[in-house]
C-alpha positions as CSV (number, residue, x, y, z in Angstrom):
1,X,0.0,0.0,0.0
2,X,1.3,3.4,-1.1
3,X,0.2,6.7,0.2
4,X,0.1,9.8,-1.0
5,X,-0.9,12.7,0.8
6,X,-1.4,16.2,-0.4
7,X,-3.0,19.8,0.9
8,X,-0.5,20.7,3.5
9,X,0.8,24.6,3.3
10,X,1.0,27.9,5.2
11,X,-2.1,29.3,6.6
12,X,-3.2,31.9,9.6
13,X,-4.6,31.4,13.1
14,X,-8.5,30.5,12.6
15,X,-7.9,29.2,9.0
16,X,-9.1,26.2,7.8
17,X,-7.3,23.4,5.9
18,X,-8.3,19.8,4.3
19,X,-5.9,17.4,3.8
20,X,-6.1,14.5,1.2
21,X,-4.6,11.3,1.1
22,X,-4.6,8.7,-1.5
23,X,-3.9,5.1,-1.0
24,X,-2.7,3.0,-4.3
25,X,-4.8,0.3,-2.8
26,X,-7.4,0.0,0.1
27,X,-9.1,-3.2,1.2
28,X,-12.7,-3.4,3.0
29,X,-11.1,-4.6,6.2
30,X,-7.7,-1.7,6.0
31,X,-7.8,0.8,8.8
32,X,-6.8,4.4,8.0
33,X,-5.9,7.3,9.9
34,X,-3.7,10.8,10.1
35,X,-1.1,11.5,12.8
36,X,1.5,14.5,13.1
37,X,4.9,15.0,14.2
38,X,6.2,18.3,15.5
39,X,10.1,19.2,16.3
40,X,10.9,17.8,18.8
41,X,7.5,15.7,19.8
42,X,6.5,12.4,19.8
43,X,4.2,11.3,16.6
44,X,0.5,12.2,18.1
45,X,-2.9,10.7,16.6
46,X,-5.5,12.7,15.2
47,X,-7.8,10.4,14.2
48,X,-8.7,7.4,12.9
49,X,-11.7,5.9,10.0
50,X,-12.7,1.8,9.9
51,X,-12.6,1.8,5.5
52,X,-15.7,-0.5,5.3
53,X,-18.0,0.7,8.3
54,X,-16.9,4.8,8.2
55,X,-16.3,4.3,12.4
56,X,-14.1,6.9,13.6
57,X,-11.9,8.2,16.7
58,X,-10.6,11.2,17.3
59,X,-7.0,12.3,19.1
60,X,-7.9,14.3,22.0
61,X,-6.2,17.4,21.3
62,X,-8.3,18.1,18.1
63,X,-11.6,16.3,18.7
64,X,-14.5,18.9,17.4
65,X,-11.9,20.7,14.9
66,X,-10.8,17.9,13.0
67,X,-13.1,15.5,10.6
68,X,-11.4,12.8,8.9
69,X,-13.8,11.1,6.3
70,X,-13.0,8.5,3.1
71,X,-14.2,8.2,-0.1
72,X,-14.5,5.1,-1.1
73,X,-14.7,5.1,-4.2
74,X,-11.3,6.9,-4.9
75,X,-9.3,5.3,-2.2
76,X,-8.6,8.6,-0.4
77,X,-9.5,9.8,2.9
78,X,-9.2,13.5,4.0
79,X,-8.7,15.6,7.3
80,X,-10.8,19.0,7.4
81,X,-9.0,21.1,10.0
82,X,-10.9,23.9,11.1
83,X,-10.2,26.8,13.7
84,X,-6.0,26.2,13.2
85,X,-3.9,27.3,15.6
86,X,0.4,27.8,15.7
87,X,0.8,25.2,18.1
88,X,-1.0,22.8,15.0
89,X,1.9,23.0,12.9
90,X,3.3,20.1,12.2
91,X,4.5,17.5,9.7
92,X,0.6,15.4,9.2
93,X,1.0,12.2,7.8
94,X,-1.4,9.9,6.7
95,X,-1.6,6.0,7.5
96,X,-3.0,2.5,7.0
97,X,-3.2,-0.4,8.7
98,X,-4.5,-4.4,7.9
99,X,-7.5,-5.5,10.8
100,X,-10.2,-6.9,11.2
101,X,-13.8,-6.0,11.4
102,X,-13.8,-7.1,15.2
103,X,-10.6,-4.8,15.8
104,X,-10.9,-1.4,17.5
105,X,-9.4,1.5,15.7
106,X,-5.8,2.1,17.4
107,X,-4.4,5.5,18.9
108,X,-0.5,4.3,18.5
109,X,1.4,4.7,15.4
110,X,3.2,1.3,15.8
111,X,-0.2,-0.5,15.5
112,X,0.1,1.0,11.7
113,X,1.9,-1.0,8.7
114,X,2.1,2.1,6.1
115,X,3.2,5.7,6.0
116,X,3.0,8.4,3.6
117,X,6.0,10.9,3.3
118,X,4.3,13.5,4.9
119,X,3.2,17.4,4.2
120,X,3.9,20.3,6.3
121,X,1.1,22.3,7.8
122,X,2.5,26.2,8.8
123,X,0.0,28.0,11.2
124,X,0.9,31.4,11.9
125,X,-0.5,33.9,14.5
């Protein structure tokens, strides 16, 4: 599984952003989510999306600013990022695991099998 993501870029306190992701394959069962890495910090979730069922979890931190969804039918899921602040910049990547349907989405980025490269999200006051 390859992933691609895209959207990232330089925006102001309060602005929105959606990231994209596209996945060169995606099966029924895959689990798929976005994390982010800032200098110096550990790799933090965001939030996660079951592929077949559309079930989701969200990262503390941004839970009620985020939304990550999925489109199915073009194998890429996205992160709308509303009401962005400085301390949300960050390198956001997006990620897939294999599971099951009886498996619980997963907060920890070791529990996840692919990475994309990454895209840089600049939020200045």
């Amino acid at each position: 599984v390859q992933l691609q993501a895209s959207g990232g870029g330089s925006v102001q306190a309060g602005d929105s952003l959606r990231l994209s992701c596209v996945a060169s394959v995606i099966f029924s069962q895959n689990h798929v989510g976005w994390f982010r890495q800032a200098p110096g910090k550990e790799r933090e979730f965001l939030g996660g999306i079951t592929w077949r069922e559309g079930n989701t979890d969200y990262g503390d931190t941004v839970r009620g600013r985020f939304t990550i969804s999925r489109d199915n039918t073009k194998n890429t899921m996205y992160l709308q990022m509303n009401s962005l602040q400085p301390e949300d910049t960050a390198v956001y990547y997006c990620t897939a695991r294999a599971s099951s349907r009886r498996t619980p989405l997963s907060r920890l980025p070791s529990n996840y099998h692919y990475w994309g490269r990454g895209t840089l999200v600049t939020v200045s006051s």
